[in-house]
Each structure stands twice: as C-alpha cells, then as structure tokens.
N, C-alpha and C positions, 0 to 999 in steps of 0.2 A: 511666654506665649509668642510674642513677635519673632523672637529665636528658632520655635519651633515651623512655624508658617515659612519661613526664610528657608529652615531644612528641606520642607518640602520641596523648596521651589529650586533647591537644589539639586533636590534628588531628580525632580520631570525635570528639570534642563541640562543638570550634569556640567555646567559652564567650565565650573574649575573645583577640585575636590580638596584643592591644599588652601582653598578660601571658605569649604566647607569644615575644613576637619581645625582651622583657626578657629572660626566661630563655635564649634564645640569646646575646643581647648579652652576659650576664653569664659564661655557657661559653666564649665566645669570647676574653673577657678572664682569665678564669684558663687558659685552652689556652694563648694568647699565654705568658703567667707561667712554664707549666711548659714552653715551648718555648723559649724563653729561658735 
C-alpha cells in the first residue's frame, strides 16, 4: 500500500523515473517471494 501511494506521487511529480521503476522492481521481487 505505502508502495503504491509512493507510485503516485511519482507519477504527479515525475522526480525521477529509474527511482520509480527500482521501487517497482523491488515490489515485484518481494510479490514473487510471498507468491512462492
């Protein structure tokens, strides 16, 4: 949840997208973990 509010706040400010697309990589790899 905190991950996805963070997304947002990426997308309205746009800061930096390779600190956005880490934070997805990184969700992705703990999803995989507890989907496993």
């Amino acid at each position: 949840m905190i991950l996805i509010l963070k997304s947002n706040d990426f997308i309205e400010t746009q800061p930096d997208f390779e600190t956005h697309v880490l934070a997805l990589e990184v969700f992705l790899f703990h999803w995989r973990k507890v989907a496993t």
